[in-house]
C-alpha positions as CSV (number, residue, x, y, z in Angstrom):
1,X,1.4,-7.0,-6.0
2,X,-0.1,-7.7,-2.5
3,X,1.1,-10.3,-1.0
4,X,-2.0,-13.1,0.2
5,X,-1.6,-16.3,2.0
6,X,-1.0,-19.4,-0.5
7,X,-2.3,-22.8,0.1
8,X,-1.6,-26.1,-2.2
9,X,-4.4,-26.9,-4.1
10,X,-4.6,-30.2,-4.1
11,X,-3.0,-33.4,-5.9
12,X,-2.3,-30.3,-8.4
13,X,0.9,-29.1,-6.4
14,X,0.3,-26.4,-7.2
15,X,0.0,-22.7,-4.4
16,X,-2.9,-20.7,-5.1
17,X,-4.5,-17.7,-3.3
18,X,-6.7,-18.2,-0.6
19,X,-9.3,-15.8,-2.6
20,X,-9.2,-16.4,-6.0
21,X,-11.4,-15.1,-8.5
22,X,-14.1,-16.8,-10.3
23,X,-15.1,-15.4,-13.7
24,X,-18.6,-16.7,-15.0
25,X,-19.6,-13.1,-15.0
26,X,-16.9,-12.0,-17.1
27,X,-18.6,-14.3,-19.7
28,X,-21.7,-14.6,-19.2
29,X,-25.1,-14.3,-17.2
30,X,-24.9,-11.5,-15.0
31,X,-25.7,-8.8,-17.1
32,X,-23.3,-7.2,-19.6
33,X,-19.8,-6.7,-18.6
34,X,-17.7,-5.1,-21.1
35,X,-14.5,-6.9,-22.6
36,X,-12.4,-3.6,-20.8
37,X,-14.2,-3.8,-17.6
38,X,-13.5,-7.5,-17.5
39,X,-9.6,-7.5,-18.5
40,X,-9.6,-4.3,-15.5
41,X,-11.2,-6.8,-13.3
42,X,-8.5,-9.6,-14.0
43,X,-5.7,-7.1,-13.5
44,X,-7.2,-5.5,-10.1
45,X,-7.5,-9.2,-8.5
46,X,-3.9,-9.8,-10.0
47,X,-2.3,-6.0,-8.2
48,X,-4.4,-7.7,-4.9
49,X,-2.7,-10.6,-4.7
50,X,-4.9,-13.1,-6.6
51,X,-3.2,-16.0,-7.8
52,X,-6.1,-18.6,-9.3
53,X,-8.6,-17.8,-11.8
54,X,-11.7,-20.1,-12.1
55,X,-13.7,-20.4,-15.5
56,X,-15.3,-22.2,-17.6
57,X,-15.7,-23.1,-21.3
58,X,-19.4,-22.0,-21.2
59,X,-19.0,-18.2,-20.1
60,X,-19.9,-16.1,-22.6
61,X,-19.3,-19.7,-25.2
62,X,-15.3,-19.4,-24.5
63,X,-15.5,-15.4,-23.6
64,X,-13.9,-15.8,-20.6
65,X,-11.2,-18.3,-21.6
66,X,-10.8,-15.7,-24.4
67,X,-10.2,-12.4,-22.4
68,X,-8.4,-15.0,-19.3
69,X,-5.8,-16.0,-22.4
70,X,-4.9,-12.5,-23.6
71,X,-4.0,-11.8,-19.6
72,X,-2.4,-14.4,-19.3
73,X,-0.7,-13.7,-22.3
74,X,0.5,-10.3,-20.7
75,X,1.5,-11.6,-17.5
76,X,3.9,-14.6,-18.5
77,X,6.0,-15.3,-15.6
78,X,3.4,-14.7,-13.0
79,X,2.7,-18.0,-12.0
80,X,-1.2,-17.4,-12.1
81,X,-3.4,-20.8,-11.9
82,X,-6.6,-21.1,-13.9
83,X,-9.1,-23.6,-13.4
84,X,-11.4,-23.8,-16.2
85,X,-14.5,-26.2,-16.6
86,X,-15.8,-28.5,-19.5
87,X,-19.0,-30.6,-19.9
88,X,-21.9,-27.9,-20.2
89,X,-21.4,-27.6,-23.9
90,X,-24.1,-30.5,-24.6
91,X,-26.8,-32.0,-23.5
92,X,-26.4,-33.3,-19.2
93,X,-26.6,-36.8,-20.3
94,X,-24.1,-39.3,-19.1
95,X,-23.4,-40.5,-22.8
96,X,-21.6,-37.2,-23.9
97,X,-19.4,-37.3,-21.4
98,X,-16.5,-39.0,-23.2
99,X,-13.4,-39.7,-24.0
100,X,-13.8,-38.0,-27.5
101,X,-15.4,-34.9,-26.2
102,X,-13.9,-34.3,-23.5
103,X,-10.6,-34.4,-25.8
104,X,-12.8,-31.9,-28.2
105,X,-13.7,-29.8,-25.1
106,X,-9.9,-29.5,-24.0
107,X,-8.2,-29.0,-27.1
108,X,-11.0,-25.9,-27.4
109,X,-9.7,-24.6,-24.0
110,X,-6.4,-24.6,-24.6
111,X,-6.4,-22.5,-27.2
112,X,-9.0,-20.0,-25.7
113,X,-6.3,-19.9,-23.2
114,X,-3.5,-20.2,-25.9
115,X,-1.4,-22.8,-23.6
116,X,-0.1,-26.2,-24.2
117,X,-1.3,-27.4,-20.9
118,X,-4.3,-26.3,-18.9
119,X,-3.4,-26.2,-15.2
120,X,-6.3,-28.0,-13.9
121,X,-9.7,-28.8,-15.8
122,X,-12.7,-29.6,-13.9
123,X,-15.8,-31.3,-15.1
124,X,-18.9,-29.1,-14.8
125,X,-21.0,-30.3,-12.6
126,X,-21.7,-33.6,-14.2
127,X,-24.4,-36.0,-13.8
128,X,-23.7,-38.7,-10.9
129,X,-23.4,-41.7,-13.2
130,X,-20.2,-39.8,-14.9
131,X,-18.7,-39.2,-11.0
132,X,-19.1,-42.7,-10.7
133,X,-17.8,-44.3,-13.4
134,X,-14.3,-45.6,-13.9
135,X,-14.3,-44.5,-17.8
136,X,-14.4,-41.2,-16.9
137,X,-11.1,-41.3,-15.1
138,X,-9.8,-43.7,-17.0
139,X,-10.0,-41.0,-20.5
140,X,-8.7,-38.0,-18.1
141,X,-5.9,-39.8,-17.1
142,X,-5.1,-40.6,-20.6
143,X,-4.7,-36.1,-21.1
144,X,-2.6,-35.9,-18.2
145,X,-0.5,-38.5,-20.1
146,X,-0.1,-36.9,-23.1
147,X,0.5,-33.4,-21.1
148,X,-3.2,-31.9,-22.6
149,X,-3.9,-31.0,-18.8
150,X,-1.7,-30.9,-16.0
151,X,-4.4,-31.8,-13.3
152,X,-8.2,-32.3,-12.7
153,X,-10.9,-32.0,-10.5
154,X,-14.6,-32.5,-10.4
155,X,-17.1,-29.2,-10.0
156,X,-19.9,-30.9,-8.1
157,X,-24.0,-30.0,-6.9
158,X,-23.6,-32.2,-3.7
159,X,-22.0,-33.8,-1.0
160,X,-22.2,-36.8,-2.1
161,X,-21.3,-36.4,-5.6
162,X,-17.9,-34.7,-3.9
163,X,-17.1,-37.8,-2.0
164,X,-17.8,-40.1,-4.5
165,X,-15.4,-37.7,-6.7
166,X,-12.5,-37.7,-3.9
167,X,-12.7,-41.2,-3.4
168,X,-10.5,-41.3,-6.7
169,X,-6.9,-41.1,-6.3
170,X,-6.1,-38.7,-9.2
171,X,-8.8,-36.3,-8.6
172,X,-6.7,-32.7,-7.6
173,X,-9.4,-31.1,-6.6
174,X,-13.2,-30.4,-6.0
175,X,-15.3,-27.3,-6.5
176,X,-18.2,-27.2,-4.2
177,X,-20.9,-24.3,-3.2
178,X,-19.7,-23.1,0.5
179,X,-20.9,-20.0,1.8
180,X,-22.7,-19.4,5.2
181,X,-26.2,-20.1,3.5
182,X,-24.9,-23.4,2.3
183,X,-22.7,-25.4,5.1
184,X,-23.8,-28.9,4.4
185,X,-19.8,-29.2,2.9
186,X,-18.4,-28.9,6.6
187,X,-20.2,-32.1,7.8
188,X,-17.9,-34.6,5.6
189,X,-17.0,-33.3,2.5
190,X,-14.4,-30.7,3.8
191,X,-12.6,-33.3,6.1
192,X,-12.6,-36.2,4.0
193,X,-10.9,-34.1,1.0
194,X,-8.4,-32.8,3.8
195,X,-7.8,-36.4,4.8
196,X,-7.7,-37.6,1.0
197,X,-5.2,-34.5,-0.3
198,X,-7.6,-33.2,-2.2
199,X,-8.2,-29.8,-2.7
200,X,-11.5,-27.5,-2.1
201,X,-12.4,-24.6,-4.3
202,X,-15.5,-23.0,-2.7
203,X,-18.0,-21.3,-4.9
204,X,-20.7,-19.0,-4.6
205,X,-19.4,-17.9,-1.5
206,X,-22.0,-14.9,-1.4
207,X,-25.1,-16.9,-2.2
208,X,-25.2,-14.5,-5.7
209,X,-24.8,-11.3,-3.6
210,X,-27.8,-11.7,-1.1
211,X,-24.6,-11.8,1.7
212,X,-23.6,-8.6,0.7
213,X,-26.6,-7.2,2.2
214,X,-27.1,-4.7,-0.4
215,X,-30.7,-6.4,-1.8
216,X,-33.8,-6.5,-0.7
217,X,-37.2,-7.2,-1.5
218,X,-37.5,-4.8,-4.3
219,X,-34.2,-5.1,-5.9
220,X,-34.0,-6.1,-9.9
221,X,-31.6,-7.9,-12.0
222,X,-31.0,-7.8,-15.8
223,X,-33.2,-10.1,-18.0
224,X,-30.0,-11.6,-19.1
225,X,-28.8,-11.7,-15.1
226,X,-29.2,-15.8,-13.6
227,X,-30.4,-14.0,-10.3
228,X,-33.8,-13.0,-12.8
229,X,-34.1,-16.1,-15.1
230,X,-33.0,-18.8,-13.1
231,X,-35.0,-18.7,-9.6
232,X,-37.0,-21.9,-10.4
233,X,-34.2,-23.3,-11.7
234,X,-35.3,-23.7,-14.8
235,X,-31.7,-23.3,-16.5
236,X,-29.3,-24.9,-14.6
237,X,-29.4,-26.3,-10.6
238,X,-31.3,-24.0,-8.5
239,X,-28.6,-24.5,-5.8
240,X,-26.3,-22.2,-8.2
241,X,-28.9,-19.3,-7.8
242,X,-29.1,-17.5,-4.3
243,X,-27.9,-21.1,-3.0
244,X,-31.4,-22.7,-3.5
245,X,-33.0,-20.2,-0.9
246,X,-35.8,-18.6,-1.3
247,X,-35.3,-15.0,-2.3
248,X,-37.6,-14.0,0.3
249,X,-36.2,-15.5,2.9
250,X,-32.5,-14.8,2.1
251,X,-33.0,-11.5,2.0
252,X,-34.1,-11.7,5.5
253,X,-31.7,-13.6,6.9
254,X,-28.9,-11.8,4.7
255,X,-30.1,-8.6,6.9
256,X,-29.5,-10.8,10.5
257,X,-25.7,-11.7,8.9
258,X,-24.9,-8.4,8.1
259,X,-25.9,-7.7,11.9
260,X,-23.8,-10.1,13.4
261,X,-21.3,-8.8,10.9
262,X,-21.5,-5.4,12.4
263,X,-21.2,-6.8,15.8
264,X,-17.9,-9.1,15.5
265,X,-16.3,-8.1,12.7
266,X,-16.2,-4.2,12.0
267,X,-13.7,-4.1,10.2
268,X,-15.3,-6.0,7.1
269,X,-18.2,-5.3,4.9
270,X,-20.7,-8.1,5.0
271,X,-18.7,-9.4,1.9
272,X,-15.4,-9.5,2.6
273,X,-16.7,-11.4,6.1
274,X,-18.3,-13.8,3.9
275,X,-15.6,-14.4,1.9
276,X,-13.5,-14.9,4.7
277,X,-15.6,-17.2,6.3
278,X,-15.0,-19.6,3.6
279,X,-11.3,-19.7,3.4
280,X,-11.1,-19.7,7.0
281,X,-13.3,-23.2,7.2
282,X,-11.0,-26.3,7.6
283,X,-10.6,-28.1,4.6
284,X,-11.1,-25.0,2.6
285,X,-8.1,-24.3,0.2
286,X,-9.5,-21.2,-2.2
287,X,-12.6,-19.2,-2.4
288,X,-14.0,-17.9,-5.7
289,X,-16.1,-14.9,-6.1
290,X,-16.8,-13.3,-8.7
291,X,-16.5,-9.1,-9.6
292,X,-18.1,-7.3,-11.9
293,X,-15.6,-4.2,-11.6
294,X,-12.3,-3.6,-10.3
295,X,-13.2,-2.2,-7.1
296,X,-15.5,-5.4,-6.6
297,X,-12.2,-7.6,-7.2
298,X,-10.0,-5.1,-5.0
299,X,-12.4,-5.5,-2.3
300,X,-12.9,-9.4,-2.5
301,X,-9.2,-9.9,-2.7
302,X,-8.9,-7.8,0.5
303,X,-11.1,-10.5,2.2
304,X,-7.5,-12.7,2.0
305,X,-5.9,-10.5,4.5
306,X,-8.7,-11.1,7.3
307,X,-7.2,-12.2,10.4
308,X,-9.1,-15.2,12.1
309,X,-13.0,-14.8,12.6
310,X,-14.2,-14.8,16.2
311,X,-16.1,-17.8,17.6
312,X,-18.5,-15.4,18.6
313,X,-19.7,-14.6,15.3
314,X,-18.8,-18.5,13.8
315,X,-21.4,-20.0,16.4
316,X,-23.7,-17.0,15.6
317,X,-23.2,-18.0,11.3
318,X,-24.5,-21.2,12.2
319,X,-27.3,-20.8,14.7
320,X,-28.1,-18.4,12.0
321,X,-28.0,-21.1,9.1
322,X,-30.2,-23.6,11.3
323,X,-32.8,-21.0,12.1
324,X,-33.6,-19.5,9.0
325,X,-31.6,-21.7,6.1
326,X,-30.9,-25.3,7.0
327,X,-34.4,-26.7,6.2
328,X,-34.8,-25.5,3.0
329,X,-31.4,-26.4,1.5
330,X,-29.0,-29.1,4.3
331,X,-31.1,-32.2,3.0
332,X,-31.2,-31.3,-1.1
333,X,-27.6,-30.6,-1.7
């Protein structure tokens, strides 16, 4: 097993990998991924180093949890992490997010996962009133009580629902979109959870793939693939889809990063940079991109053992972001 540089994540205590691996699209809503392709992907990430695996209870309806449990299941002493999510099994409305349900939701994890104790259990990007509201906490402390979950954290749309969520003094962690098309976290969220102890697991760090710089204007996804179904954001946030940009225009402006890529870091593909450029952002403690195959996950993972970005091509990222990106996404998220 590689060896990658660990952080703490959190108020969980717990040292993670600074890439981790996120696993919607071993469930779910990228097009189909085969139950061998997915367990290849999880042991890849694992031989690279990868120590925290993110999921949720919604990928693939518990598909994820499913094939994350028989791995872990295989692996018993390694010390792997895994985040999963809960909330997104009912309707988005403040009332179902409860004491009773969330106990239903857990319960339902754990065994997907077959373990006693889930490591950390996030709530899936809930509505605002539910970050706000003292119940909430009040029925998750209760499971870290009784030893149902070990720690939790709150998987956010924006900024301010991830200060209003750090404010709290047993939240481990926060999950937040963080990628070089989406730097609205730097301005306060990252330094106040750095000042607070709490944690940051950054998402979406390749704005679905357009940093990758392999897609342009005439590239297709699967019917069943978010990146085709969920553009207006008809499904779920449209922040969760390219980031909120525009396809158009992210396309473009994936083309300039994968320039200044080129230029400062050639070394890196466009996606290991990108990846990189997350974990290396103060306050960042873990970055989670997804793979679709095992050389995908080998690839990502490799991203850990970057050495520090240049300034060069940080200032460039950002003039970047405020020239083509900032005005359609900074204020909405």
């Amino acid at each position: 097993m590689v060896s990658m540089e660990q952080r703490t994540l959190g108020r969980t205590g717990r040292e993670v990998s600074v890439v981790g691996l996120g696993t919607w699209q071993l469930g779910a809503d990228w097009g189909d991924v085969s139950e061998a392709d997915a367990r290849a992907v999880l042991e890849a990430s694992a031989e690279a180093g990868v120590t925290l695996y993110d999921t949720a209870d919604v990928y693939g309806d518990g598909r994820s949890e499913t094939v994350i449990g028989a791995f872990l299941a295989d692996h018993p002493d390694a010390g792997f992490t895994v985040a999963t999510k809960m909330g997104r099994r009912m309707d988005q409305v403040p009332e179902n997010y409860r004491a009773e349900h969330f106990r239903q939701w857990v319960d339902r994890s754990r065994r997907n996962l077959g373990v006693d104790t889930l490591d950390l259990v996030q709530l899936h990007c809930p509505p605002s009133a539910t970050i706000d509201d003292d119940a909430t906490y009040d029925a998750l402390d209760a499971m870290v009580a009784d030893g149902s979950i070990a720690a939790y954290g709150v998987s956010v749309e924006t900024a301010a629902q991830a200060l209003s969520a750090i404010a709290r003094p047993h939240v481990a962690s926060v999950q937040i979109i963080l990628n070089a098309f989406r730097l609205k976290p730097l301005d306060e969220v990252l330094p106040a959870a750095a000042e607070a102890g709490v944690g940051i697991l950054a998402r979406v760090p390749l704005a679905s793939g357009l940093l990758s710089g392999r897609y342009d204007r005439s590239t297709t996804f699967a019917a069943d693939d978010h990146r085709s179904y969920n553009r207006d954001g008809s499904a779920f946030d449209v922040g969760e889809t390219f980031s909120g940009v525009d396809y158009d225009t992210g396309v473009e402006a994936a083309q300039s990063f994968v320039d200044l890529v080129r230029e400062h870091v050639p070394d890196a593909t466009p996606a290991q940079a990108a990846i990189a450029w997350c974990w290396q952002q103060p306050g960042c403690t873990t970055v989670i991109p997804g793979a679709r195959n095992a050389d995908q996950a080998r690839a990502n993972a490799a991203a850990g053992e970057l050495g520090p970005l240049p300034d060069a091509f940080l200032t460039a990222v950002r003039d970047l972001y405020d020239a083509r990106i900032r005005a359609q996404v900074h204020e909405r998220w």
